[in-house]
N, C-alpha and C positions, 0 to 999 in steps of 0.2 A: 143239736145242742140246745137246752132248755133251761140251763140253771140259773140264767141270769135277763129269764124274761119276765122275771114279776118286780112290780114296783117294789113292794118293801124290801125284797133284794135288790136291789140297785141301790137302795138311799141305804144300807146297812154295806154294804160296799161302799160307796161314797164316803162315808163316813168312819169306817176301820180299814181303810187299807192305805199304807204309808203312803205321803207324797214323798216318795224320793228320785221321782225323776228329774227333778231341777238338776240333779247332781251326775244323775246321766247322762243327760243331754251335755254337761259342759266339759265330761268326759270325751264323747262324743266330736263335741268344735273341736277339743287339741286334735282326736286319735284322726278326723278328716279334714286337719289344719284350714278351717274356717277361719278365715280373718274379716266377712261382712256376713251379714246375712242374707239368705236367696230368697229368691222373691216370693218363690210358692213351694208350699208345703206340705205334704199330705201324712195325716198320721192316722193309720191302719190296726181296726183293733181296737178303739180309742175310749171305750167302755165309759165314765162317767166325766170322758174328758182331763181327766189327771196330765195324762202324757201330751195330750195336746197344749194345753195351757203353756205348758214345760218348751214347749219347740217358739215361744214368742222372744226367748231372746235369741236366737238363732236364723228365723224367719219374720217376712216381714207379711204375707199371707197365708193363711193355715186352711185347710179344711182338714175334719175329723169324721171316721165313719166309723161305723158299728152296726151289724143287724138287729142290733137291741134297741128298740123306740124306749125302752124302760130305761135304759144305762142313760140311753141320750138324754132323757128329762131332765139325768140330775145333774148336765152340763151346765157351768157357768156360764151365763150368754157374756160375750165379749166382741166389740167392732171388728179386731182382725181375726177372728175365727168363725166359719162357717161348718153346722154340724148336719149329715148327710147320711141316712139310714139302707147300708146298702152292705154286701156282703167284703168279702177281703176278695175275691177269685174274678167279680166280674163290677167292676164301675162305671156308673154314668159319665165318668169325665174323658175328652178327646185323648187323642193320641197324645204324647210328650208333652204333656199339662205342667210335668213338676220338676223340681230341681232335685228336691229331697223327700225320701219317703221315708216313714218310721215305721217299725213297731213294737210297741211297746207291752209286752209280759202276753201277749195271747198268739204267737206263732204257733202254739202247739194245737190249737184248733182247728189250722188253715188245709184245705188239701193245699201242699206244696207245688205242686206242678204247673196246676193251677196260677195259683198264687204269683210266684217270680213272675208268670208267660204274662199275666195282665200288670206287674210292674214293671217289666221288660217295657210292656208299650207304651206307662205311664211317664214314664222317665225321659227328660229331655237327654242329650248327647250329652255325657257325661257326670249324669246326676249320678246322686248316690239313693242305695239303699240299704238303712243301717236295722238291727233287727237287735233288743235288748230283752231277756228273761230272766232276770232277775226272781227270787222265790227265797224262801223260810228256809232252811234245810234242817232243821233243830238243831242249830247251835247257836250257844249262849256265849258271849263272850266270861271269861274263865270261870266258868261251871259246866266241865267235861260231865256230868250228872246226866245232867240234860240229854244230851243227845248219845248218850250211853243208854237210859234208860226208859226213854221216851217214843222213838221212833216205832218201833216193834206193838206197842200198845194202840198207839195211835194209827195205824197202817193195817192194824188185827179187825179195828172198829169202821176204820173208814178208809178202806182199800183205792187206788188210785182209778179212775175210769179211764176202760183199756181204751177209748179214741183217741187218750193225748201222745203226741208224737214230739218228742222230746229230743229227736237222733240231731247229732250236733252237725252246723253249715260246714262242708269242704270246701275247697277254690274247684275243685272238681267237678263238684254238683254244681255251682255256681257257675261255671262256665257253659252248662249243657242251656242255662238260659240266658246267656249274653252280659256274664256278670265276672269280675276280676274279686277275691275275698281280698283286699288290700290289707287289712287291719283285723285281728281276734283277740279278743283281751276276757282272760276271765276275772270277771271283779267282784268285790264285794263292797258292800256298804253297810253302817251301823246302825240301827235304828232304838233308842230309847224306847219303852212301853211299858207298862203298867200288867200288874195281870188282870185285870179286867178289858183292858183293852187288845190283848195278847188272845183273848179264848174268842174274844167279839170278832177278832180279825179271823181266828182257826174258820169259824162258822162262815164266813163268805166263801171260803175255797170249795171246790166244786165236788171232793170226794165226801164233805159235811152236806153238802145243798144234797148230792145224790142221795144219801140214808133219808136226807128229812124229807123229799121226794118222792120216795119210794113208801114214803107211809111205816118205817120203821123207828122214827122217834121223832118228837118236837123241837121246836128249837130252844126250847126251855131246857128238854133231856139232854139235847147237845152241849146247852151251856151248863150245864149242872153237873155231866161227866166232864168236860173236860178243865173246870175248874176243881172238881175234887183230885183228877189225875197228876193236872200241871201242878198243883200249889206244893204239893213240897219239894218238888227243883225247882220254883220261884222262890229264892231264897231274899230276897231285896224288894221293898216296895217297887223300884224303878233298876230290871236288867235291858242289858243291849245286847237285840236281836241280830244274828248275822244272816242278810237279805245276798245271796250270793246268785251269779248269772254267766252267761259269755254275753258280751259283743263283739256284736260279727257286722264289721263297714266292707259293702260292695258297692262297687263301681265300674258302673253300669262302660262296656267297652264294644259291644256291637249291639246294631237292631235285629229283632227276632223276625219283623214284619220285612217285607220286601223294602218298601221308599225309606229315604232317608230318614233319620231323627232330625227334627229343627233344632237350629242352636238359642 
């Protein structure tokens, strides 16, 4: 996966893709009734640090990983966050390091099997691992237009790449790696935008980065199709995008390794 190793993609990400994780995370505290914050915190996935930043009123030490050294740059440096260039499946840090792991919008990159087995070992006795994907779905709030007559165009031009794995968490599957699904919540959230900033955002997502990639348009052509396409179901200087997801809170109930988890 390649789409997000070059610098001016990272700072064009940084820069158009909503911060709405403040609002999931405090979903989040209710749906795993947090009433302090834990000590340590790991959040998985963590691309330009958005999601990270988001876990400081809930934690009191963070580290953030990503295999992108480009995503990492455009991190805000901050005292209680440490940022740490290594994949989701296999991490430099000990056995039962963390209370709480995150991740935030890039689960669908992970080998999964993988993934849980090294948060299985990451995870002190009882932590949690909460896992949030959130995404666009083309709907506008009341302009049925929109995602009536948009999807099919846009999907025609800039088809999905077949590696994202999208199959939703069971307590089933979860169990195979030492994990309880206590909590699923499908949510959505609102997000204000501009249509310049709506076609700026389309161009970060990875089935646009693949065509421009692939040497089949620029990102001028990008922005230039897909503001002639969007603008007339942008009927408002300023609509509200619906950013919809599941959260899926696990809690972690047996070690996969032989010894104990430390409390």
């Amino acid at each position: 996966m390649t789409y997000f190793t070059e610098k001016d993609i990272a700072e064009r990400y940084h820069k158009y893709r909503p911060y709405i994780h403040p609002i999931i995370i405090e979903k989040i505290k209710r749906l795993i009734k947090l009433d302090k914050p834990v000590d340590n915190a790991l959040d998985v996935g963590c691309g330009t640090g958005q999601s990270t930043t988001a876990l400081k009123s809930i934690a009191k030490h963070i580290i953030g990983i990503d295999i992108s050294e480009a995503m990492l740059s455009q991190a805000v440096p901050d005292e209680s966050i440490e940022y740490h260039c290594c994949s989701a499946e296999k991490t430099p840090f000990p056995d039962n390091s963390f209370n709480l792991i995150t991740v935030g919008l890039s689960i669908h990159w992970f080998d999964r099997i993988a993934f849980f087995t090294e948060a299985n070992r990451l995870l002190c006795k009882h932590g949690w691992l909460v896992i949030y994907n959130h995404a666009f779905g083309y709907r506008v709030k009341d302009n049925p237009d929109f995602r009536e007559k948009l999807p099919q165009m846009f999907l025609e031009r800039y088809p999905q790449p077949s590696q994202k794995d999208y199959q939703p968490i069971t307590n089933e599957y979860a169990e195979k790696f030492g994990f309880e699904l206590c909590e699923s919540l499908q949510d959505e959230i609102e997000v204000e935008s501009s249509l310049e900033y709506f076609v700026n955002h389309i161009t970060t997502l990875s089935p646009v980065l693949s065509r421009i990639q692939e040497g089949k348009e620029t990102l001028n052509e990008a922005i230039s199709w897909l503001t002639e396409t969007i603008k007339p179901y942008f009927r408002k200087p300023l609509e509200i995008l619906i950013f919809a997801g599941p959260i899926w809170c696990l809690h972690k109930t047996r070690d996969l390794q032989s010894k104990g988890c430390n409390t």
